[in-house]
MOPAC internal coordinates of N, CA, C and O (Angstrom, degrees):
PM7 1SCF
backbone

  N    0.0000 0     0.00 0     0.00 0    0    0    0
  C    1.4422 1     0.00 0     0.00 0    1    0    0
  C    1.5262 1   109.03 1     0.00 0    2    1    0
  O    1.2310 1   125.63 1   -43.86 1    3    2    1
  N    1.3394 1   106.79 1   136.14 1    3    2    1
  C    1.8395 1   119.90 1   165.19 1    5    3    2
  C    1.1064 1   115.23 1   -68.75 1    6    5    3
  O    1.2310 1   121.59 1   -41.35 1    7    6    5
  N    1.6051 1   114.56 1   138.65 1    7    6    5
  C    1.4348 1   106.77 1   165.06 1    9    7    6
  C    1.3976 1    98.38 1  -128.18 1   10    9    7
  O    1.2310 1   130.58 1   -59.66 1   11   10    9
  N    1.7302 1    97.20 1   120.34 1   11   10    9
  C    1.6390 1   120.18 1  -147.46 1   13   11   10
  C    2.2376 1    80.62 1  -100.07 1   14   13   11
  O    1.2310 1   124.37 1   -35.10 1   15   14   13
  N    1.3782 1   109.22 1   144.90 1   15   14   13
  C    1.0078 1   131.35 1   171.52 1   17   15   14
  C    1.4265 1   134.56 1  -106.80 1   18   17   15
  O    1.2310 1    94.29 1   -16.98 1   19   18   17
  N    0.9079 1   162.19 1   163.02 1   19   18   17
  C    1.6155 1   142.75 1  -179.67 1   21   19   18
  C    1.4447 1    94.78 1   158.24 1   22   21   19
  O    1.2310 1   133.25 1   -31.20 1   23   22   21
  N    1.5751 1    92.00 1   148.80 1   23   22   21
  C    1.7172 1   113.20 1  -166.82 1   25   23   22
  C    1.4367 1   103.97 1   -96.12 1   26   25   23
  O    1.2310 1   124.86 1   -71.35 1   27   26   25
  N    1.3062 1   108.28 1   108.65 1   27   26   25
  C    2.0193 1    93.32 1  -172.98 1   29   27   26
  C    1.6788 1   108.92 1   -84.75 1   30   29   27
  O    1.2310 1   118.07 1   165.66 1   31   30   29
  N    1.4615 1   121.29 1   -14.34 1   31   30   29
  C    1.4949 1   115.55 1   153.25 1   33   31   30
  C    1.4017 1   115.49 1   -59.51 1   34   33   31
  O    1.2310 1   121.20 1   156.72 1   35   34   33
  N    1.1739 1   115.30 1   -23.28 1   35   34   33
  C    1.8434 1    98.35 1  -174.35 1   37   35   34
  C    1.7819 1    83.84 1   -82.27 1   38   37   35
  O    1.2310 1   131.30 1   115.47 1   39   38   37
  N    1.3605 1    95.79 1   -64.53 1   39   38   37
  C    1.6426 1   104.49 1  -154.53 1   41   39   38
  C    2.0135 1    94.68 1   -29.25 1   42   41   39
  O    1.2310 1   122.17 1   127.83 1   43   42   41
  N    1.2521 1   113.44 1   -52.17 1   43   42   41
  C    1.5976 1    98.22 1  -171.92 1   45   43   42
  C    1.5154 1   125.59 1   -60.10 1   46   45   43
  O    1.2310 1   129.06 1   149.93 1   47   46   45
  N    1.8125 1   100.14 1   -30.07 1   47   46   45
  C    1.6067 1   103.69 1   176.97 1   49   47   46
  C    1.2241 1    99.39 1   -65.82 1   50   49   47
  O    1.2310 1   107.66 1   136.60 1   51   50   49
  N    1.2905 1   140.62 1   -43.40 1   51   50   49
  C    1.3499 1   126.26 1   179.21 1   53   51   50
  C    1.5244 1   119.36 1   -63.45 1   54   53   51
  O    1.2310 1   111.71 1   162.54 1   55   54   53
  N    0.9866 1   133.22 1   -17.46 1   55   54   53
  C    1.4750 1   123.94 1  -172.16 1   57   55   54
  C    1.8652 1    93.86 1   -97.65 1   58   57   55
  O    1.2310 1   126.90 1   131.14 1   59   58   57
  N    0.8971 1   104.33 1   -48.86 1   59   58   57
  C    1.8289 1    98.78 1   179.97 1   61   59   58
  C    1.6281 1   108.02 1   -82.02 1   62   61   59
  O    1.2310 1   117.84 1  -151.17 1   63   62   61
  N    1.1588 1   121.71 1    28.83 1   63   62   61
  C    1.3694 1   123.71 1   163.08 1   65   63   62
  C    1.6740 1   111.73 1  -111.74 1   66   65   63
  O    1.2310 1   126.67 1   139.40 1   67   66   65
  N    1.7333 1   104.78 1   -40.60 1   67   66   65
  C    1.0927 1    90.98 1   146.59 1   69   67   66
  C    1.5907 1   143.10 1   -97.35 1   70   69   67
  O    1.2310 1   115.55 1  -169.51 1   71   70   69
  N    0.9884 1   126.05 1    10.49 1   71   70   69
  C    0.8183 1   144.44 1   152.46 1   73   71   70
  C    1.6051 1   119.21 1   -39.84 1   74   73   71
  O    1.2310 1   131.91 1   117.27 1   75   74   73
  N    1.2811 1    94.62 1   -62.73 1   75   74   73
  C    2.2007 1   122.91 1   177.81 1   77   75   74
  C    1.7144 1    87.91 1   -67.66 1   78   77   75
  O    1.2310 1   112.32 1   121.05 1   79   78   77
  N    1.3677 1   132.09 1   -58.95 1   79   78   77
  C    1.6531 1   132.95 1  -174.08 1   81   79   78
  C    1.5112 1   102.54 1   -29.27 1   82   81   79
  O    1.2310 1   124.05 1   109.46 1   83   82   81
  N    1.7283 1   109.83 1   -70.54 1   83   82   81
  C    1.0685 1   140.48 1  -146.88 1   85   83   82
  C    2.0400 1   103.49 1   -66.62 1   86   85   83
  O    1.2310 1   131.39 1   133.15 1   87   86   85
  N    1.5182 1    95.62 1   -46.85 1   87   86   85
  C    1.4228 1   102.12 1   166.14 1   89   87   86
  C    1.2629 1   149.71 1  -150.27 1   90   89   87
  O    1.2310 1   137.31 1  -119.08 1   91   90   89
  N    1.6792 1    84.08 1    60.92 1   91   90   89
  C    1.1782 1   114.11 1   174.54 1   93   91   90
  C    1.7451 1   132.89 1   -47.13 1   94   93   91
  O    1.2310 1   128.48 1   135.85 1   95   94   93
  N    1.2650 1   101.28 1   -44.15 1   95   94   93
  C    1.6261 1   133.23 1  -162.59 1   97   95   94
  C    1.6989 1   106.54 1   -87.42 1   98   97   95
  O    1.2310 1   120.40 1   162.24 1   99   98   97
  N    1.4165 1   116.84 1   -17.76 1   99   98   97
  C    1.4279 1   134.85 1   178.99 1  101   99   98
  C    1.0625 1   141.41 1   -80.41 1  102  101   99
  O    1.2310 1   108.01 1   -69.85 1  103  102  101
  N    1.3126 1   139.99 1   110.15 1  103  102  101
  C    1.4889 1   139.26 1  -162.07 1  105  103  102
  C    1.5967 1    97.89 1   -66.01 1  106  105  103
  O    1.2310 1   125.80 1   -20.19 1  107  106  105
  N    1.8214 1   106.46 1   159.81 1  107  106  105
  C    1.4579 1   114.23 1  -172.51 1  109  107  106
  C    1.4080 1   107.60 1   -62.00 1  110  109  107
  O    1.2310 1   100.23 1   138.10 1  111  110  109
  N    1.4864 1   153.41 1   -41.90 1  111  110  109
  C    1.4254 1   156.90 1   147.58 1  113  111  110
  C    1.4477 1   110.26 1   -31.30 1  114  113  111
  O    1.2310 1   106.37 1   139.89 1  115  114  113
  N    1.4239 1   142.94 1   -40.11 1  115  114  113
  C    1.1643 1   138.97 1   167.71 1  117  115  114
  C    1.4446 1    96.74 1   -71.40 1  118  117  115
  O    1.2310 1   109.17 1   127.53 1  119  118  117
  N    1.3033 1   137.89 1   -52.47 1  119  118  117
  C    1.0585 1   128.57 1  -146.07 1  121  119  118
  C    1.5414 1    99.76 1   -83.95 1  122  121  119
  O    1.2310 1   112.89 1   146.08 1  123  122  121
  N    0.9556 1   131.03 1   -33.92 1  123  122  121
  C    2.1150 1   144.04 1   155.88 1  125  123  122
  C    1.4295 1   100.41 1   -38.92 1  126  125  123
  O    1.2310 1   126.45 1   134.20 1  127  126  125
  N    1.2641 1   105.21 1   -45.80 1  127  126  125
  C    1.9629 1   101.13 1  -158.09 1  129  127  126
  C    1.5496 1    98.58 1   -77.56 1  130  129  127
  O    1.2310 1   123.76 1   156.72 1  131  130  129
  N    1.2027 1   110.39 1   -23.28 1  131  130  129
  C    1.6792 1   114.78 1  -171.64 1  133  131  130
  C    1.1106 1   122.25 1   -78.54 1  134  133  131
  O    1.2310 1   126.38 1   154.46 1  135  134  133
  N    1.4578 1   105.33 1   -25.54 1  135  134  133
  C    1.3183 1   131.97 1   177.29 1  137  135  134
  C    1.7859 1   113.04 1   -78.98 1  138  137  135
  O    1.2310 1   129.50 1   139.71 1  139  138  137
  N    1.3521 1    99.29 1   -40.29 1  139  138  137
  C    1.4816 1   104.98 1  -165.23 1  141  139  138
  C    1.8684 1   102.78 1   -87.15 1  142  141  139
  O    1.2310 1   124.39 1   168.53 1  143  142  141
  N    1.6833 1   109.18 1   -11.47 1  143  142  141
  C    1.2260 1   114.57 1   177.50 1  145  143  142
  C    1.6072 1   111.31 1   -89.82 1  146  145  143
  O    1.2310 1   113.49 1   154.06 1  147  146  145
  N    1.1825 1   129.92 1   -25.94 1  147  146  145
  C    1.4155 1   139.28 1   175.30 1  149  147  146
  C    1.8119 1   101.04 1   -75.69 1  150  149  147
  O    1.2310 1   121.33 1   127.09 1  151  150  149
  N    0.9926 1   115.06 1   -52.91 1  151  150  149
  C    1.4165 1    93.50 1  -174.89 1  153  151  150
  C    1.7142 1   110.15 1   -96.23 1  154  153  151
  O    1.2310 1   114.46 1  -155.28 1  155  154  153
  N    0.8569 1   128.10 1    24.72 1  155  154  153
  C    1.2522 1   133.04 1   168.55 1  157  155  154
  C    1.8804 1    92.35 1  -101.06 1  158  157  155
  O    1.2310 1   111.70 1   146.18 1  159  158  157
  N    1.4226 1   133.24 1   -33.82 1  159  158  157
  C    1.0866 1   116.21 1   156.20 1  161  159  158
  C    2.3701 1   137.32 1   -80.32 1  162  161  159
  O    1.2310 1   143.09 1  -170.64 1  163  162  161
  N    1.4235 1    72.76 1     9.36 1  163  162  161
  C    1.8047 1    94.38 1   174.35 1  165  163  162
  C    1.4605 1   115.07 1   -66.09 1  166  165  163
  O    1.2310 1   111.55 1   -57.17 1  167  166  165
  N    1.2208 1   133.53 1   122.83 1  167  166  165
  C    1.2108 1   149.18 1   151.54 1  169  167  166
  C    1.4085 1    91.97 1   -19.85 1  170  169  167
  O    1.2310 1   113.00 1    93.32 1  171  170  169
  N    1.0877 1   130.83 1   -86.68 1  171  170  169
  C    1.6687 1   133.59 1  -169.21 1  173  171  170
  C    1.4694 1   105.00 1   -22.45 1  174  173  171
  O    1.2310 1   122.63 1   110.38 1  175  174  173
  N    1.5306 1   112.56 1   -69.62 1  175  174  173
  C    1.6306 1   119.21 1  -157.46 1  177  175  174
  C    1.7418 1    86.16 1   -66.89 1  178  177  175
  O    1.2310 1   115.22 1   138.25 1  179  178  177
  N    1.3962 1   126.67 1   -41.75 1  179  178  177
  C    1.7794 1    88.97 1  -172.36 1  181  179  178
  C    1.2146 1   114.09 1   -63.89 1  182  181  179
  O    1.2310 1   117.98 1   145.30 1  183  182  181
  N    1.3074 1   121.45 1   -34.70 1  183  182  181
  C    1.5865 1   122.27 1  -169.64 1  185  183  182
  C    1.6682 1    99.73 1   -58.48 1  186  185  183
  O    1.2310 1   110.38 1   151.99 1  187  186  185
  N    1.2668 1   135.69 1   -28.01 1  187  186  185
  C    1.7001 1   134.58 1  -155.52 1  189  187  186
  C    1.6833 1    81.95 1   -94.53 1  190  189  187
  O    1.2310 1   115.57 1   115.65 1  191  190  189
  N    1.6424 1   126.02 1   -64.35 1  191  190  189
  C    0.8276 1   115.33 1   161.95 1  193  191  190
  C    1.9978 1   147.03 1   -24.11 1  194  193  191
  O    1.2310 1   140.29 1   121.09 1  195  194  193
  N    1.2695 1    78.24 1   -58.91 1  195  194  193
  C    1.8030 1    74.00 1   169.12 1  197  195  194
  C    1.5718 1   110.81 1   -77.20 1  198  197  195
  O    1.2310 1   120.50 1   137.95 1  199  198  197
  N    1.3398 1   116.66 1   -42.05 1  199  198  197
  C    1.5373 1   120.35 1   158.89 1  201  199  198
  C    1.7059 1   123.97 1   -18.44 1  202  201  199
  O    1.2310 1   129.50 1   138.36 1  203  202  201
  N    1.3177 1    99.30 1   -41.64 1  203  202  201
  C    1.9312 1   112.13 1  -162.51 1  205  203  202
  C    1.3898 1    81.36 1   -96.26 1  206  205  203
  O    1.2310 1   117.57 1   107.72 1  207  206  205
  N    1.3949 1   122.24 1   -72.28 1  207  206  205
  C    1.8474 1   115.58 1   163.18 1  209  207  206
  C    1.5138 1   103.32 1     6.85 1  210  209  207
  O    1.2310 1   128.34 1    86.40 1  211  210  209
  N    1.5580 1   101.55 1   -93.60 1  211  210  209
  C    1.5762 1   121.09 1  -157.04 1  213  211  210
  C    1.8493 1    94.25 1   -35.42 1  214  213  211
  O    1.2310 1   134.37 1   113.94 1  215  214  213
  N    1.5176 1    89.81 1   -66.06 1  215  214  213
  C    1.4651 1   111.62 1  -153.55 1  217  215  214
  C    2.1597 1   111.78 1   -50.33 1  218  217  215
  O    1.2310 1   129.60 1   154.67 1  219  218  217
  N    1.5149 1    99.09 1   -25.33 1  219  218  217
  C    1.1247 1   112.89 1  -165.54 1  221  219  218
  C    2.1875 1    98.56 1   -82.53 1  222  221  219
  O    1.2310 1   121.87 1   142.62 1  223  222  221
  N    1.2144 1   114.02 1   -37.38 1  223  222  221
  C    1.3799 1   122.71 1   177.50 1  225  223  222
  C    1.5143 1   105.10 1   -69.64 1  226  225  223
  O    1.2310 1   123.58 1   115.13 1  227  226  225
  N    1.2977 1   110.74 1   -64.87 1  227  226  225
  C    1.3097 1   103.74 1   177.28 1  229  227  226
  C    1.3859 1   127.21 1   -31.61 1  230  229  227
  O    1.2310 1   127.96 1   131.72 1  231  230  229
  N    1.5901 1   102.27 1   -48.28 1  231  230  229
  C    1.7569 1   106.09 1  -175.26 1  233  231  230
  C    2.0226 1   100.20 1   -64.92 1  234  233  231
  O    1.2310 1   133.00 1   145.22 1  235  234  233
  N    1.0951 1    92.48 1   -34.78 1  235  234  233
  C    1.8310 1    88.68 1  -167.48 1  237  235  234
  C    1.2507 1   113.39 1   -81.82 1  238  237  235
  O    1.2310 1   110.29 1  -179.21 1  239  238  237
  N    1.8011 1   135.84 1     0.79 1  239  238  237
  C    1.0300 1   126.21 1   168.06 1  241  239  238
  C    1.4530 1   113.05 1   -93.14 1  242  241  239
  O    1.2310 1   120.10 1   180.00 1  243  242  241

């Protein structure tokens, strides 16, 4: 087995650097909608999504 190493202070300056790159130029409402459009395409939110689905039929049958 590897024992894999990595700097999680860099790793974050890098994601919120690009992050700031990416939308920089954008008012706070663009920058919400962009946000609320990326994770509305996340693996996570469908799984919670179909989850509340399931969970929401179940109660009504």
């Amino acid at each position: 087995m590897k024992n894999k190493s990595f700097d999680c202070v860099k790793m974050t300056r890098d994601i919120r650097d690009k992050l700031y790159a990416q939308n920089k130029g954008k008012s706070l409402a663009a920058f919400a909608d962009t946000l609320v459009k990326e994770a509305h395409k996340s693996s996570l939110w469908k799984k919670i999504k179909i989850d509340k689905t399931i969970s929401a039929i179940s109660k009504s049958a």
